[in-house]
C-alpha positions as CSV (number, residue, x, y, z in Angstrom):
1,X,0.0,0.0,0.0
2,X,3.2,2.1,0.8
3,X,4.3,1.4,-2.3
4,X,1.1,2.5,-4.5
5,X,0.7,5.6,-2.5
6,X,4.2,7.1,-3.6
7,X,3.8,5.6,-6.5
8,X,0.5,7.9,-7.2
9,X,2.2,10.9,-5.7
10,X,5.3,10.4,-8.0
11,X,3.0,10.1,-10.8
12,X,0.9,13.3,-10.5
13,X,4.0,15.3,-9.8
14,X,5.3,13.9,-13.0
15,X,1.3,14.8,-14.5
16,X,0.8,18.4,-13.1
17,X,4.3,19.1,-12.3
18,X,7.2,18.2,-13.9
19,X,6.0,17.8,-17.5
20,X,3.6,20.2,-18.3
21,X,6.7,22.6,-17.3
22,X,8.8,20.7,-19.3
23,X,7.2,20.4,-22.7
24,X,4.9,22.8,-25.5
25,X,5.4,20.2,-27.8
26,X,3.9,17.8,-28.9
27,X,1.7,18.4,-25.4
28,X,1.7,21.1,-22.8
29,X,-1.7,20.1,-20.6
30,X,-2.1,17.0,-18.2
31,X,-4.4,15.5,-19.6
32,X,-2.7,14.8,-22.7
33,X,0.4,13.3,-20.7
34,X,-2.2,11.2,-19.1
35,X,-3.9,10.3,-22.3
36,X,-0.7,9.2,-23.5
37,X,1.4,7.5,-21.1
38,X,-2.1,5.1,-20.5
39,X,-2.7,4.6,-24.5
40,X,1.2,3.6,-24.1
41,X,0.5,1.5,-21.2
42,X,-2.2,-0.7,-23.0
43,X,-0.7,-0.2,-26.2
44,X,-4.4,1.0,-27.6
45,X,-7.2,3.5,-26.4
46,X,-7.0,3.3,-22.6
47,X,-10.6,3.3,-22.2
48,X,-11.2,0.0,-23.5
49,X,-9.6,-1.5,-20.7
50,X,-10.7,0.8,-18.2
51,X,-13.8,1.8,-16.5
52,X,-14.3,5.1,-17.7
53,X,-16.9,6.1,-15.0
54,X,-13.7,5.7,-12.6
55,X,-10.3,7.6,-12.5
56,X,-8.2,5.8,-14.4
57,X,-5.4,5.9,-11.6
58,X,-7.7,4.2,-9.2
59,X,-7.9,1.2,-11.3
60,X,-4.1,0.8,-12.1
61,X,-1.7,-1.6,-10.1
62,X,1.2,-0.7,-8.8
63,X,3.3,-2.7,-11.6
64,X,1.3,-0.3,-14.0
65,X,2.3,2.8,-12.3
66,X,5.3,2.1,-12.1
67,X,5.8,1.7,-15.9
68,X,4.1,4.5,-16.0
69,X,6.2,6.9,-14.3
70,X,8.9,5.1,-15.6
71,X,7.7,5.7,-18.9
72,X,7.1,9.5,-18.5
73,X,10.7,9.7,-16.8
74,X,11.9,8.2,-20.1
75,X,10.5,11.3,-21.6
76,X,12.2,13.6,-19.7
77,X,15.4,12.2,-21.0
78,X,14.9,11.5,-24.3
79,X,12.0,13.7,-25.8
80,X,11.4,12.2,-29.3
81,X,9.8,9.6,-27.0
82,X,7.3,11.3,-26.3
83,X,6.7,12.2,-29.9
84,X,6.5,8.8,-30.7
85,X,4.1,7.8,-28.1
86,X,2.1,10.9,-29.1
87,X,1.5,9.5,-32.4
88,X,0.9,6.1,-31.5
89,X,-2.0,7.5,-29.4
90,X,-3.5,9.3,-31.5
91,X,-3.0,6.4,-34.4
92,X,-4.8,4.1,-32.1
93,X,-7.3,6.8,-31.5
94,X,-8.1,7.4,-35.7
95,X,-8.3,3.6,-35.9
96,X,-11.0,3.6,-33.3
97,X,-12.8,6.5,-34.4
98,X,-12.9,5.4,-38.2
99,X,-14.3,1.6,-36.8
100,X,-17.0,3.5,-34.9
101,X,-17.7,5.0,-38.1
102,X,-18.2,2.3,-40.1
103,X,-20.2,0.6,-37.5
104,X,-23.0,3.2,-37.3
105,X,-21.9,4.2,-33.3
């Protein structure tokens, strides 16, 4: 439980802190970090893993934050990661919205 809590404080520093002051581009807000780093995480749209009725946070393991955080650390150091990751997400994103399409939703 120790674990998970600094864990989740790490990870909103990282969120509202550290990388929003870090970057403009490709993202400057929070939520598109978060966006990110969870589309990373499940390696497709977080939400169709997650219960989107819930924070997303509150649903995660510890394991998960901590790839996570490890993740946006990775970033930090090495920004064209996050340019990457940025596209994936929004890749997986298209794909999703153009299937919706074609299925009438």
């Amino acid at each position: 439980m120790k674990d998970t809590i600094s864990h989740i404080y790490r990870y909103k520093q990282l969120l509202n802190e550290v990388l929003p002051a870090s970057f403009t581009k490709p993202v400057r807000f929070n939520h598109c970090f978060n966006r990110i780093v969870l589309d990373w995480l499940f390696q497709d749209v977080w939400y169709n893993y997650l219960d989107r009725s819930k924070t997303a946070i509150s649903q995660l393991d510890t394991v998960q934050l901590q790839k996570m955080i490890e993740r946006m650390e990775q970033w930090l150091l090495n920004p064209d990661l996050l340019v990457e990751d940025n596209q994936k997400s929004l890749t997986w994103r298209k794909v999703k919205s153009t299937f919706e399409k074609q299925q009438g939703s």
